[in-house]
Every structure is written in C-alpha cells, then in structure tokens.
N, C-alpha and C positions, 0 to 999 in steps of 0.2 A: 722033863717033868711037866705036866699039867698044871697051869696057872694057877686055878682054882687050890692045888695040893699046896702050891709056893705059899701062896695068903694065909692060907688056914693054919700055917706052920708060924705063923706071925705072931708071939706072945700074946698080942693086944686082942687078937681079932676072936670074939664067940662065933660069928658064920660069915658065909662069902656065898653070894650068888655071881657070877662069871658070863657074860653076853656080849656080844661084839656090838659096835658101834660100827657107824662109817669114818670112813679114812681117806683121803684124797689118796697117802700114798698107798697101801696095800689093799683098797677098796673096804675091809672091815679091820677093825683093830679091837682088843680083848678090852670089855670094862669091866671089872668089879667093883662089886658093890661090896658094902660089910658093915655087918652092926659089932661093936665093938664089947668087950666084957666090961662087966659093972667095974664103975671106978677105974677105969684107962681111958686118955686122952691121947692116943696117939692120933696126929695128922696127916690129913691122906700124903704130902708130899713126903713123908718120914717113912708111908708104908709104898708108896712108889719106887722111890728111892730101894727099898730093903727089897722088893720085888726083883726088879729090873737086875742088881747085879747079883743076881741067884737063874735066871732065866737067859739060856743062851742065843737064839735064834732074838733078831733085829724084829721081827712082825711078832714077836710075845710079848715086846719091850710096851708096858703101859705107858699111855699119854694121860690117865688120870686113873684116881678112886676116890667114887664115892661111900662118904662114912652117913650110913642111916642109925637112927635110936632103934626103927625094927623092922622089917621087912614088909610088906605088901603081902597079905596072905588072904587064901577061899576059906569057908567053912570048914574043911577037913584038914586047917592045917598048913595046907601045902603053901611054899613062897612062890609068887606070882612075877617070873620075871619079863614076863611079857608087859606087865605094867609100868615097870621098872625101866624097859627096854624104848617102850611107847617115844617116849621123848627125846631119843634121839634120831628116832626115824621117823617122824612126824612130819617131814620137809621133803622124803623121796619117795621115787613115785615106787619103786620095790624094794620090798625086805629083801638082803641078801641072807 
C-alpha cells in the first residue's frame, strides 16, 4: 500500500504530502508531512507509530512526520512540496 494511502487513513489527519528525504541507510527515506483536522492533537510519534505497523517493507518504515497547521501552497492552490522538501536537501549536492 502506498504510504501517502496509510496516513490519510489516520482519523486525525485532513491531508498528507509524502517526499523522500535522505537516509544514510536506504539513500532516501519517505517523509510525510500533514496538517491535521480541526480540533485533533495527534503527535507525529503516535502517527509514526500507527504508520509503521501497517506498512510492510523495512525502506516504508518512517524515521519521522511532520504535523503543519497548512501546507505551503501557489496561487492556484496546489501544495508545494518542493518547499516542504527544500530543507532537507539543502546540505547535498543532488536531489535524488
């Protein structure tokens, strides 16, 4: 199942943007992001946690998520995960 499907299936969560990160061990590793529904407090280690033992494969397994109030977006809308994304490959010299 598609990470992005797992999160979204999570009570708490209104939306999920999904982007890899770097990994020492599998070179990129999956991060989501998520802005959470009005009035739920879930914390990322609670939705890590609920992730992980729903996703089979070792390189699905989240090393974090982040919980935003709302997503990074253009004029028309669209969520901008490239922004989102920026900061954790800000330190190599290429995007995988």
């Amino acid at each position: 199942m598609d990470i992005e499907e797992v999160v979204v299936t999570h009570p708490d969560v209104l939306e999920v943007a999904v982007f890899s990160m770097p990994s020492d061990e599998w070179a990129e590793a999956p991060m989501p992001v998520v802005v959470l529904k009005p009035g739920c407090t879930s914390e990322a280690t609670i939705l890590k946690v609920s992730v992980n033992e729903r996703v089979r494969a070792r390189y699905q397994q989240l090393q974090d998520v982040v919980i935003l109030s709302e997503f990074p977006r253009n004029a028309a809308g669209k969520t901008l995960n490239r922004v989102m994304r920026a900061e954790y490959w800000q330190d190599r010299a290429a995007l995988i």
